[in-house]
N, CA, C and O atoms as a Maestro MAE file, in Angstrom:
{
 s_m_m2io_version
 :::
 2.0.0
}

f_m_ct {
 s_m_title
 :::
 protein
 m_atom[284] {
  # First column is atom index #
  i_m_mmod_type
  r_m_x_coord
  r_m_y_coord
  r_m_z_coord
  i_m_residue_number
  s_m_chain_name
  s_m_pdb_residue_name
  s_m_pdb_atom_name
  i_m_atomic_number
  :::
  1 25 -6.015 -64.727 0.371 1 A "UNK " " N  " 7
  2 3 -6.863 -65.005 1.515 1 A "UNK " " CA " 6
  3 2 -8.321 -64.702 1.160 1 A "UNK " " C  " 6
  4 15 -8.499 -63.791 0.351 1 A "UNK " " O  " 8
  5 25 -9.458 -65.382 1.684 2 A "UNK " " N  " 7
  6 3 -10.555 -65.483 0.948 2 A "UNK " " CA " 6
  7 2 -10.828 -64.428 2.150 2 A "UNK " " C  " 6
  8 15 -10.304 -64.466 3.263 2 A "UNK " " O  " 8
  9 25 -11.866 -63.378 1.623 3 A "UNK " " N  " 7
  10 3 -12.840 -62.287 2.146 3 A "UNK " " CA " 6
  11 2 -13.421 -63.146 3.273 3 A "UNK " " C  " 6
  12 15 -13.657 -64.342 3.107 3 A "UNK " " O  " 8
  13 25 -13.697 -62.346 4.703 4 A "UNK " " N  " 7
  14 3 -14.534 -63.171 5.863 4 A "UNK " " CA " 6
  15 2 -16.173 -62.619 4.949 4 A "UNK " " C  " 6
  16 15 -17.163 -63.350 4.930 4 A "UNK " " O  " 8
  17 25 -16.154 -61.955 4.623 5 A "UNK " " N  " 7
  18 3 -17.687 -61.871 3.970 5 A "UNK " " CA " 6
  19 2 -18.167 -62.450 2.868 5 A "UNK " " C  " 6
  20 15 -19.351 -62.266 2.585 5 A "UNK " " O  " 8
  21 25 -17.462 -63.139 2.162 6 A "UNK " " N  " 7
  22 3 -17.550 -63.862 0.882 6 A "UNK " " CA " 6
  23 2 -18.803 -64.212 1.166 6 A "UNK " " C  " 6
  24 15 -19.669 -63.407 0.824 6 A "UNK " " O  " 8
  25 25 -19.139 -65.195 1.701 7 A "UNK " " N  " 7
  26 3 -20.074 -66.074 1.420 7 A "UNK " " CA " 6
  27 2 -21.734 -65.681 1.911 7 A "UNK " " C  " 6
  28 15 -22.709 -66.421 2.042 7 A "UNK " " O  " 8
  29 25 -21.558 -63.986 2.142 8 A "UNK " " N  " 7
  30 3 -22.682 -63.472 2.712 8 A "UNK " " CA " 6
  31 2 -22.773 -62.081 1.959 8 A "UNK " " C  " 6
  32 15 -23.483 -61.211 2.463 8 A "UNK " " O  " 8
  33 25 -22.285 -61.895 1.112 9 A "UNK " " N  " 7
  34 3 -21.663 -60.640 0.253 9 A "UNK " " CA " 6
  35 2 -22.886 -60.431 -0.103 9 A "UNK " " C  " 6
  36 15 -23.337 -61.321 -0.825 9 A "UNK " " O  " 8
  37 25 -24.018 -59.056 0.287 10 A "UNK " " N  " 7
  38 3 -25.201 -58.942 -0.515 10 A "UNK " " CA " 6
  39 2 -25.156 -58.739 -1.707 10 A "UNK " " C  " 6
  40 15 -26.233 -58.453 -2.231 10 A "UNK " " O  " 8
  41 25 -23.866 -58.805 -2.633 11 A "UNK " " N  " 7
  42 3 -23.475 -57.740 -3.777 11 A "UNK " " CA " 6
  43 2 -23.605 -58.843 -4.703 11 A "UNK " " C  " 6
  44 15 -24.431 -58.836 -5.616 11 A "UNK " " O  " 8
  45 25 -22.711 -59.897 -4.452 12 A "UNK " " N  " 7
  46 3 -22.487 -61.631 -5.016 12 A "UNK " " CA " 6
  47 2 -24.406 -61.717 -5.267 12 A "UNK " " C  " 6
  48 15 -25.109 -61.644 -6.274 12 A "UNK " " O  " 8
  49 25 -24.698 -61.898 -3.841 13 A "UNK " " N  " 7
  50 3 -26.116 -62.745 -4.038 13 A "UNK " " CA " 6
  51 2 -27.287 -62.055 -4.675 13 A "UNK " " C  " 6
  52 15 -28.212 -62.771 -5.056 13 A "UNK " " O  " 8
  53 25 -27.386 -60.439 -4.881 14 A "UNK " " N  " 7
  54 3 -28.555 -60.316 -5.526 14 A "UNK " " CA " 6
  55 2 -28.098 -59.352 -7.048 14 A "UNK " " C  " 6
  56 15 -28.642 -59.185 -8.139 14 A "UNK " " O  " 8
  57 25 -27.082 -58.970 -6.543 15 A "UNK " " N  " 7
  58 3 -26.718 -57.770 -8.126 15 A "UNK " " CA " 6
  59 2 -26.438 -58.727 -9.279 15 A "UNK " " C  " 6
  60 15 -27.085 -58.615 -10.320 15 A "UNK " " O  " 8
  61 25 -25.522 -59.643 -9.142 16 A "UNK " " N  " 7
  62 3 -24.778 -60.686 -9.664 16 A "UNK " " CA " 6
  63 2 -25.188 -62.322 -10.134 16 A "UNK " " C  " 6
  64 15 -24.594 -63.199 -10.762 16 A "UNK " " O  " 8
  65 25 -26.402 -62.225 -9.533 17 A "UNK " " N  " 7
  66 3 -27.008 -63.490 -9.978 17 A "UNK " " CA " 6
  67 2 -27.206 -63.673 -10.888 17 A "UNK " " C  " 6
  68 15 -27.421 -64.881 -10.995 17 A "UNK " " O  " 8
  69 25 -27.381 -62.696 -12.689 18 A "UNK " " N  " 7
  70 3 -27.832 -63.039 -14.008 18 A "UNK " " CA " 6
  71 2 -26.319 -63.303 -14.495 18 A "UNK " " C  " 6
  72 15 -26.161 -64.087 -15.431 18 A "UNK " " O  " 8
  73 25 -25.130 -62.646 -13.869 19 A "UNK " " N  " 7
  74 3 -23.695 -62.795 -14.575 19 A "UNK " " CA " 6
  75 2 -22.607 -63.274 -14.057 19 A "UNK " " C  " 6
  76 15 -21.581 -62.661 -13.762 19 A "UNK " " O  " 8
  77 25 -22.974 -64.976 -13.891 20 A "UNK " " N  " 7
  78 3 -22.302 -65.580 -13.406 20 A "UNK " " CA " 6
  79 2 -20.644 -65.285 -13.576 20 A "UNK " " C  " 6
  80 15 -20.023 -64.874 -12.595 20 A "UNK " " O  " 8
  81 25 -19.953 -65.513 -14.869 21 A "UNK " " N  " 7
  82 3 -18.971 -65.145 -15.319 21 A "UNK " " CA " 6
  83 2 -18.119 -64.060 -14.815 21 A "UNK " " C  " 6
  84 15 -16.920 -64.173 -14.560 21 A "UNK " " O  " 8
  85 25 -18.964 -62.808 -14.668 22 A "UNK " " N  " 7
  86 3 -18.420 -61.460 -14.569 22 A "UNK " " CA " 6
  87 2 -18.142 -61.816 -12.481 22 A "UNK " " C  " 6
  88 15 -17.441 -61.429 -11.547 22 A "UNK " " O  " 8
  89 25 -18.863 -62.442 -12.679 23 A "UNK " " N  " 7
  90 3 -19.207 -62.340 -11.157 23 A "UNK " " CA " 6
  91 2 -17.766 -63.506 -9.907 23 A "UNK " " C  " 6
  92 15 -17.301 -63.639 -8.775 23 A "UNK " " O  " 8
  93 25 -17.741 -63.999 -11.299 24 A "UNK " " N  " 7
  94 3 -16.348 -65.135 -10.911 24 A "UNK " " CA " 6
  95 2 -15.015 -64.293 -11.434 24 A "UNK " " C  " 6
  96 15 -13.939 -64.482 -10.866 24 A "UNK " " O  " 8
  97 25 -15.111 -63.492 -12.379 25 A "UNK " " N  " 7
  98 3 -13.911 -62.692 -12.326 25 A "UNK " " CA " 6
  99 2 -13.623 -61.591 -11.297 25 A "UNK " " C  " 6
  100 15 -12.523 -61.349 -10.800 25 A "UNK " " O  " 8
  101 25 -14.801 -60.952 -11.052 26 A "UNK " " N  " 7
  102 3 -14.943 -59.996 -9.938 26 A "UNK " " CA " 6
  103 2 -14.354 -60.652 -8.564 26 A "UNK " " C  " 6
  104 15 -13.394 -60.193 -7.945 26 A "UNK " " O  " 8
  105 25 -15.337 -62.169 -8.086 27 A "UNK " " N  " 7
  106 3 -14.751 -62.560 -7.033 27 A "UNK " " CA " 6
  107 2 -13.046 -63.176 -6.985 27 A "UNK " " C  " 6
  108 15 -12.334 -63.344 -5.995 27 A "UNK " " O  " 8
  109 25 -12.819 -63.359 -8.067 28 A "UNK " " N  " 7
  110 3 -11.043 -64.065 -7.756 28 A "UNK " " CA " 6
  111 2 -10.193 -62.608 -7.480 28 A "UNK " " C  " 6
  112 15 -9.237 -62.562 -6.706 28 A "UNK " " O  " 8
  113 25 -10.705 -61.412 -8.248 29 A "UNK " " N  " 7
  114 3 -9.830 -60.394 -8.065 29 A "UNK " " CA " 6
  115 2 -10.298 -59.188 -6.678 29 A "UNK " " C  " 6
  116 15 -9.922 -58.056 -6.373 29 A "UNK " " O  " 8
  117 25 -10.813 -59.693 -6.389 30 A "UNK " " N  " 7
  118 3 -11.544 -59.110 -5.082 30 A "UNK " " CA " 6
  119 2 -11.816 -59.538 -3.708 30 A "UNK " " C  " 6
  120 15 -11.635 -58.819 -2.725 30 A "UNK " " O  " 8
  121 25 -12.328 -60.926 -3.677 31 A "UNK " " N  " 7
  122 3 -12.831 -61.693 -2.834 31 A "UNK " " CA " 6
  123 2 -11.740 -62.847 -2.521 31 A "UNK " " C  " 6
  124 15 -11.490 -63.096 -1.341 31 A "UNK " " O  " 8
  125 25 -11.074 -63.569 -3.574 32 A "UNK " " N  " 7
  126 3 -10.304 -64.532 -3.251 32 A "UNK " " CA " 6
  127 2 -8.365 -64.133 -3.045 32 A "UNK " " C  " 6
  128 15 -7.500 -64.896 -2.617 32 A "UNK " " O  " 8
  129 25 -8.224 -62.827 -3.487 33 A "UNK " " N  " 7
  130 3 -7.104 -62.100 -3.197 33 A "UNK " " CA " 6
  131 2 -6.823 -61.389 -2.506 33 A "UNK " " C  " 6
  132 15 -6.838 -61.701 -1.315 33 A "UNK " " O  " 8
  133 25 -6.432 -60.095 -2.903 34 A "UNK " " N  " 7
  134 3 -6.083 -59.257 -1.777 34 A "UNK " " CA " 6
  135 2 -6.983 -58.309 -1.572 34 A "UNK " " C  " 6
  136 15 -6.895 -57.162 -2.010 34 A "UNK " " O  " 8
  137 25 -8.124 -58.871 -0.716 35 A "UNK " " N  " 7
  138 3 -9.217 -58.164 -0.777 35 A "UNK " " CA " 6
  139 2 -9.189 -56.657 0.149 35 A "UNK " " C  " 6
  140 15 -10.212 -56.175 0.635 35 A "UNK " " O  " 8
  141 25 -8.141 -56.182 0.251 36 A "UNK " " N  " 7
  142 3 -7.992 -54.542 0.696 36 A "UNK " " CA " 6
  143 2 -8.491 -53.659 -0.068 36 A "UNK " " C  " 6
  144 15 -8.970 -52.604 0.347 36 A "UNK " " O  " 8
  145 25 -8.400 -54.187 -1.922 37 A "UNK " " N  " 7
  146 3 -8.638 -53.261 -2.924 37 A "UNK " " CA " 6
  147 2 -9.993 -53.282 -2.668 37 A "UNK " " C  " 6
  148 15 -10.574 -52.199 -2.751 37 A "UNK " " O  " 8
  149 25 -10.902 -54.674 -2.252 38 A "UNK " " N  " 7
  150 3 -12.612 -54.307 -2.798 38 A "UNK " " CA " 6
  151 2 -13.196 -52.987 -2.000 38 A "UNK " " C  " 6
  152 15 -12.975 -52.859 -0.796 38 A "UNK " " O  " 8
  153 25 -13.735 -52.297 -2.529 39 A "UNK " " N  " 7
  154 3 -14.739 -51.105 -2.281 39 A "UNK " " CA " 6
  155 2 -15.692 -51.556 -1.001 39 A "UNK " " C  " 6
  156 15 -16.024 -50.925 0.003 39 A "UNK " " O  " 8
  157 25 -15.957 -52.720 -1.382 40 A "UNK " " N  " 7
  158 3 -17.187 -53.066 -0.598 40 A "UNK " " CA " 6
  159 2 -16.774 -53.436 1.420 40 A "UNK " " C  " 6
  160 15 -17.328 -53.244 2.502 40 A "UNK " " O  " 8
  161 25 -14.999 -54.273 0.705 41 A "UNK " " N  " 7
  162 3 -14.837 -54.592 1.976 41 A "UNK " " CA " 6
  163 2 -13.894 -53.257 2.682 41 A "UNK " " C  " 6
  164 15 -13.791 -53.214 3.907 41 A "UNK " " O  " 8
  165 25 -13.365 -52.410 1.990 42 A "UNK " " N  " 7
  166 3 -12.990 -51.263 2.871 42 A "UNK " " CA " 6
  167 2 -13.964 -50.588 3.619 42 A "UNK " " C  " 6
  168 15 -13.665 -50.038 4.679 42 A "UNK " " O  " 8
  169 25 -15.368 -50.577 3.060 43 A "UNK " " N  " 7
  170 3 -16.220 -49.754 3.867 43 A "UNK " " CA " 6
  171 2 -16.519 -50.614 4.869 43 A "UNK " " C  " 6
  172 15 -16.428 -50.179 6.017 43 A "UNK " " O  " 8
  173 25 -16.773 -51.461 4.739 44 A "UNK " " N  " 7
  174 3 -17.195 -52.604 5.818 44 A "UNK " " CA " 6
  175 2 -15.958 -52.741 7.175 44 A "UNK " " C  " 6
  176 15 -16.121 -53.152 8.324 44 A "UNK " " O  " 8
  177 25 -15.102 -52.379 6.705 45 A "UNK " " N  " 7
  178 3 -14.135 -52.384 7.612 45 A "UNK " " CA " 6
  179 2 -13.913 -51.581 8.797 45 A "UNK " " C  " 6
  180 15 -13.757 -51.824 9.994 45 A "UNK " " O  " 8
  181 25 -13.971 -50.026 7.710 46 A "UNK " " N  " 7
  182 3 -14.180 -48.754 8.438 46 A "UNK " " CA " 6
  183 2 -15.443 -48.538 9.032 46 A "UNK " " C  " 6
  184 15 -15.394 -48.309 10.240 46 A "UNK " " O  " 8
  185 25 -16.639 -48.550 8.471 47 A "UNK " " N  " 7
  186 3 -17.670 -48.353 8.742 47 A "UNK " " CA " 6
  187 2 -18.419 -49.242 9.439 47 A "UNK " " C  " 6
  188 15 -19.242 -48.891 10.285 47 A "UNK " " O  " 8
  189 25 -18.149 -50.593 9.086 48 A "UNK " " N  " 7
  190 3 -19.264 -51.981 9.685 48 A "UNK " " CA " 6
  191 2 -20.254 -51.965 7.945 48 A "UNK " " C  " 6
  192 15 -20.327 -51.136 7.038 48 A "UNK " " O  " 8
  193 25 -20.701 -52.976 8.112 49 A "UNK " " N  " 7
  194 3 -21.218 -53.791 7.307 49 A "UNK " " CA " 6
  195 2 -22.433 -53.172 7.190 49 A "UNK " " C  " 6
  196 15 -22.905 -53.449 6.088 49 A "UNK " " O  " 8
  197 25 -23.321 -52.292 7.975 50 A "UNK " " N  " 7
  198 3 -24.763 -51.914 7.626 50 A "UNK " " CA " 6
  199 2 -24.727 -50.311 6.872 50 A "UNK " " C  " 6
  200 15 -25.700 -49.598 6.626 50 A "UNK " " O  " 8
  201 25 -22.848 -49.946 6.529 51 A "UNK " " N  " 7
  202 3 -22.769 -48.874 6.410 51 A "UNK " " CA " 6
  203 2 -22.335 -49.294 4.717 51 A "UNK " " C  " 6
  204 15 -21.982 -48.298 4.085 51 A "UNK " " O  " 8
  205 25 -22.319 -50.263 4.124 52 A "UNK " " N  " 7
  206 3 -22.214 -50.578 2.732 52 A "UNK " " CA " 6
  207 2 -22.940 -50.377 1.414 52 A "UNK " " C  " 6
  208 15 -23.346 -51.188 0.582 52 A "UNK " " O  " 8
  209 25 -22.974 -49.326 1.463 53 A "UNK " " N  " 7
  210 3 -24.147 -48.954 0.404 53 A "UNK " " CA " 6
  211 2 -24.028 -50.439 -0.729 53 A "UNK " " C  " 6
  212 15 -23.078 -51.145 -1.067 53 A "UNK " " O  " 8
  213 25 -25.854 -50.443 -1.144 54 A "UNK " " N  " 7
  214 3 -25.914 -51.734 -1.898 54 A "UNK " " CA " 6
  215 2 -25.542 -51.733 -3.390 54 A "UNK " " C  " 6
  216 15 -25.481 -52.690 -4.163 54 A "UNK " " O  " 8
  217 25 -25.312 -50.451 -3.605 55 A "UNK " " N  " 7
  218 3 -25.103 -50.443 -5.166 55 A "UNK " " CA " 6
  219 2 -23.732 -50.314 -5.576 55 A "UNK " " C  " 6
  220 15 -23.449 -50.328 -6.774 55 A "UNK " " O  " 8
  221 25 -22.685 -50.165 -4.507 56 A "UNK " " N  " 7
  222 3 -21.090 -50.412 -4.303 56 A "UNK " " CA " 6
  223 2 -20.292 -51.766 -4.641 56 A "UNK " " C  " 6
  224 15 -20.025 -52.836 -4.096 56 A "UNK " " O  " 8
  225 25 -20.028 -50.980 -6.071 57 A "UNK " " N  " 7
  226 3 -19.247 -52.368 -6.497 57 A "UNK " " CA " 6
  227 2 -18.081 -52.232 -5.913 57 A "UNK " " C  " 6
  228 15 -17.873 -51.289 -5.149 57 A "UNK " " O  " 8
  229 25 -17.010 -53.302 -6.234 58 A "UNK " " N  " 7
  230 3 -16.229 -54.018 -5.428 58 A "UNK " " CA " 6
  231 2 -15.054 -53.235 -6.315 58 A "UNK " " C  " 6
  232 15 -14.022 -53.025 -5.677 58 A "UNK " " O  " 8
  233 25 -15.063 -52.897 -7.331 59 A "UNK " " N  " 7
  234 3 -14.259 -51.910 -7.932 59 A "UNK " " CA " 6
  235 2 -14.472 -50.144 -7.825 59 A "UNK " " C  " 6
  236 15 -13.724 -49.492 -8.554 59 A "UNK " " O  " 8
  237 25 -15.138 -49.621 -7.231 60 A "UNK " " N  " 7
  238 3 -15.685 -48.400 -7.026 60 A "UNK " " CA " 6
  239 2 -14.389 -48.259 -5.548 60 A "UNK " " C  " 6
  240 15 -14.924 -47.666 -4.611 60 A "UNK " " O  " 8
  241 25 -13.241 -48.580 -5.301 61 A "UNK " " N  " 7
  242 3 -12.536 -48.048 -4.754 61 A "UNK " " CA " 6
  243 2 -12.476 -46.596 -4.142 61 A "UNK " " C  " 6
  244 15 -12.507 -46.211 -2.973 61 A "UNK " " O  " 8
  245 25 -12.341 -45.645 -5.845 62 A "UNK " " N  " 7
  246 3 -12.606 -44.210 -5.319 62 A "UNK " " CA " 6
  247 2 -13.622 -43.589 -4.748 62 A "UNK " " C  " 6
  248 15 -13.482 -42.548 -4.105 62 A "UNK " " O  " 8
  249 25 -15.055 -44.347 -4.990 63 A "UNK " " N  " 7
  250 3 -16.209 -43.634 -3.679 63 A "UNK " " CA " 6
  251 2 -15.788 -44.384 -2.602 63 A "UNK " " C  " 6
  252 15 -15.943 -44.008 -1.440 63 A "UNK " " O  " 8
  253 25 -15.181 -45.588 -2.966 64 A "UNK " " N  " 7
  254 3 -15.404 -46.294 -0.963 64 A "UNK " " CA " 6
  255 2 -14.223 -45.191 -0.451 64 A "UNK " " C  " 6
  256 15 -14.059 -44.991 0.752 64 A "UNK " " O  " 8
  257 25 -13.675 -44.718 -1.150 65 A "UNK " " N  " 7
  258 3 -12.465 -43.774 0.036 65 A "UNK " " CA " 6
  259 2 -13.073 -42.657 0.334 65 A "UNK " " C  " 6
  260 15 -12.952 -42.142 1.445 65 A "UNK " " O  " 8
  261 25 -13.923 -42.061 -0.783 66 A "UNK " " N  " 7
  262 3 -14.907 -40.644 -0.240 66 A "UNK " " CA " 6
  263 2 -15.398 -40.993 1.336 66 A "UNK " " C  " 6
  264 15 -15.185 -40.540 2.460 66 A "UNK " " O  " 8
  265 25 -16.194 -42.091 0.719 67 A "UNK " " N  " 7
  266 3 -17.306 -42.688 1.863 67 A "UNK " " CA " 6
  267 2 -16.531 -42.748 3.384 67 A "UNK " " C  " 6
  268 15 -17.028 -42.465 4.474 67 A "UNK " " O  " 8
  269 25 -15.148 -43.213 3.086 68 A "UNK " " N  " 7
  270 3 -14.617 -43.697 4.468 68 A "UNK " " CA " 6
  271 2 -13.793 -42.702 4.964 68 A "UNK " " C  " 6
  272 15 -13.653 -42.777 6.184 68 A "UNK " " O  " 8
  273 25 -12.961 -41.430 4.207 69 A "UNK " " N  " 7
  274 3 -12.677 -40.096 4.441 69 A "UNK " " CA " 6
  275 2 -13.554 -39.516 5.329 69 A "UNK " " C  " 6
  276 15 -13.220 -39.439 6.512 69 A "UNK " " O  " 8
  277 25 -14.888 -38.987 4.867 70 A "UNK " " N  " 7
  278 3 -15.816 -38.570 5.103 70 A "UNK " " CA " 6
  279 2 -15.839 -38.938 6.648 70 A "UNK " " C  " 6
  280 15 -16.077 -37.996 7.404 70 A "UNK " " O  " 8
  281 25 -15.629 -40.146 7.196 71 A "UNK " " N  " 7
  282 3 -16.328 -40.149 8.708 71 A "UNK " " CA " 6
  283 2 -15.215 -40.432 9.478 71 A "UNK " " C  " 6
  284 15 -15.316 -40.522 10.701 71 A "UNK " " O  " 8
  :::
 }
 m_bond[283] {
  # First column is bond index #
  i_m_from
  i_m_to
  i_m_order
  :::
  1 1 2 1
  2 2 3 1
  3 3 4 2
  4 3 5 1
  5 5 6 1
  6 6 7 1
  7 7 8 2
  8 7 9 1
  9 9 10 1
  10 10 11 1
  11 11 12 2
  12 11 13 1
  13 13 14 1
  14 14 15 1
  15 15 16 2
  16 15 17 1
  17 17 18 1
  18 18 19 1
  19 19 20 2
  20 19 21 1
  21 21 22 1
  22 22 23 1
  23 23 24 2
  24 23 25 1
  25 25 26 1
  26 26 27 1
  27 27 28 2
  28 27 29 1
  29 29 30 1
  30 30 31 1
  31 31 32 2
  32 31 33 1
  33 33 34 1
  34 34 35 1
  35 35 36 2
  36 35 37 1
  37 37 38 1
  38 38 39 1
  39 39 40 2
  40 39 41 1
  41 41 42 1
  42 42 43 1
  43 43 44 2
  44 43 45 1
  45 45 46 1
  46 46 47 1
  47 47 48 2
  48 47 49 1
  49 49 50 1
  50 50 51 1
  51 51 52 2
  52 51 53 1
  53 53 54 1
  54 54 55 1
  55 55 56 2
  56 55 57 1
  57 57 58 1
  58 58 59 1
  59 59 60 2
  60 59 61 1
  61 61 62 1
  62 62 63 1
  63 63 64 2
  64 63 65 1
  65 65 66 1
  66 66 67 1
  67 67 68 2
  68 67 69 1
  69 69 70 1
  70 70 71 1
  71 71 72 2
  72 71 73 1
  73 73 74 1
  74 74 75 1
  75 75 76 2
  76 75 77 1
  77 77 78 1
  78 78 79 1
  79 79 80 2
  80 79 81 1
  81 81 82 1
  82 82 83 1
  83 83 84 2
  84 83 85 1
  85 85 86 1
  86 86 87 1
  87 87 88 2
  88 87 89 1
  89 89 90 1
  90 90 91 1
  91 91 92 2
  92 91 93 1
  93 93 94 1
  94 94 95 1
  95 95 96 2
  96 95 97 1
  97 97 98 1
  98 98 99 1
  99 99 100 2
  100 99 101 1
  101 101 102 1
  102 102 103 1
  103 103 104 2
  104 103 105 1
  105 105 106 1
  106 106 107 1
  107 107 108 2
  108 107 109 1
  109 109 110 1
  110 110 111 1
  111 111 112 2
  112 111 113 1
  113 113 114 1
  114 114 115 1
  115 115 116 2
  116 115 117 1
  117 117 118 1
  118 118 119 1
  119 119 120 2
  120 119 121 1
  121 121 122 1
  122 122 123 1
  123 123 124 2
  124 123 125 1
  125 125 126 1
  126 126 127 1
  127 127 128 2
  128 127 129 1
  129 129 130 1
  130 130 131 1
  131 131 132 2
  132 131 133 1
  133 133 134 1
  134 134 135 1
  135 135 136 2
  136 135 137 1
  137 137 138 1
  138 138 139 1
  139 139 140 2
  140 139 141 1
  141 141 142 1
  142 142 143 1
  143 143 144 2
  144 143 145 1
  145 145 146 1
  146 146 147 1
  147 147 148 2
  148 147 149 1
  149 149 150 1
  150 150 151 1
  151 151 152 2
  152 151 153 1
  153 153 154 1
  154 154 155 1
  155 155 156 2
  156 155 157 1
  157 157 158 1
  158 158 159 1
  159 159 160 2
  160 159 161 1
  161 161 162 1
  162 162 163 1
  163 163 164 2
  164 163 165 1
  165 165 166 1
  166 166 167 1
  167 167 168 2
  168 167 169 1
  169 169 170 1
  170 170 171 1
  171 171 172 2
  172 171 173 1
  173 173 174 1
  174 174 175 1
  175 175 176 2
  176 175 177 1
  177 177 178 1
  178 178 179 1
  179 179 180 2
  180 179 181 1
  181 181 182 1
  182 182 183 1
  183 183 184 2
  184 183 185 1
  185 185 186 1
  186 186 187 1
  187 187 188 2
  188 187 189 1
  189 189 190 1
  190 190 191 1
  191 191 192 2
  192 191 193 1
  193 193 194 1
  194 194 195 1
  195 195 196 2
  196 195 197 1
  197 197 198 1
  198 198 199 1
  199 199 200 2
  200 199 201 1
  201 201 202 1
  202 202 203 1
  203 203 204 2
  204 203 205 1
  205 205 206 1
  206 206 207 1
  207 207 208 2
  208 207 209 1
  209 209 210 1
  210 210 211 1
  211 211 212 2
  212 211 213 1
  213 213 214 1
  214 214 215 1
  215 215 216 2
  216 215 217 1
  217 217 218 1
  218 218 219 1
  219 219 220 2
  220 219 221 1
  221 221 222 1
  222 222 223 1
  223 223 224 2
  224 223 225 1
  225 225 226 1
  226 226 227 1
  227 227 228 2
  228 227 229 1
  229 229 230 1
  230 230 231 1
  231 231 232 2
  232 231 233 1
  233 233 234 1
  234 234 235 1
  235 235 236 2
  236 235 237 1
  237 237 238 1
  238 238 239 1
  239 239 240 2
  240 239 241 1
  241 241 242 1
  242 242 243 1
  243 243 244 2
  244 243 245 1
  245 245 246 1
  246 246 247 1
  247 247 248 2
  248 247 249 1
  249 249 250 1
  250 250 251 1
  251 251 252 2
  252 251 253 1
  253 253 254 1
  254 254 255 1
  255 255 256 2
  256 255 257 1
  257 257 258 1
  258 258 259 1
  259 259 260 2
  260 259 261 1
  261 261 262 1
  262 262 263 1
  263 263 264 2
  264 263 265 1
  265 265 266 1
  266 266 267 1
  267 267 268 2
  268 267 269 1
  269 269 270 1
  270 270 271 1
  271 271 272 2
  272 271 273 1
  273 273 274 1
  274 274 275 1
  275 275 276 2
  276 275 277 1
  277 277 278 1
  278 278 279 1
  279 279 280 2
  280 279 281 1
  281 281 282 1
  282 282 283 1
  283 283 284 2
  :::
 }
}
């Protein structure tokens, strides 16, 4: 199931713009699957979307659980 944030992902559009490649492997295993694992979209879930720190990759799982423990 594709991410409802895919296509607005601040992470995709400004971190990711020099590495296209990395950035298409990242999104099939993150964004176009079972996106429970991404970091980015657990916080967004728990927290809302303005609570996503910008430097949270989509594999950083273990801070997004600090982050979402925490509150």
């Amino acid at each position: 199931m594709e991410c409802p944030f895919l296509k607005t992902c601040i992470f995709f559009q400004d971190r990711m713009n020099n590495m296209p490649a990395t950035a298409n492997v990242m999104k099939k295993r993150y964004c176009l699957g079972d996106n429970s694992q991404c970091a980015r979209f657990m916080v967004a879930q728990r927290l809302g979307r303005d609570k996503v720190p910008t430097d949270l990759f989509p594999n950083q799982y273990d801070k997004a659980k600090k982050l979402t423990d925490n509150n």
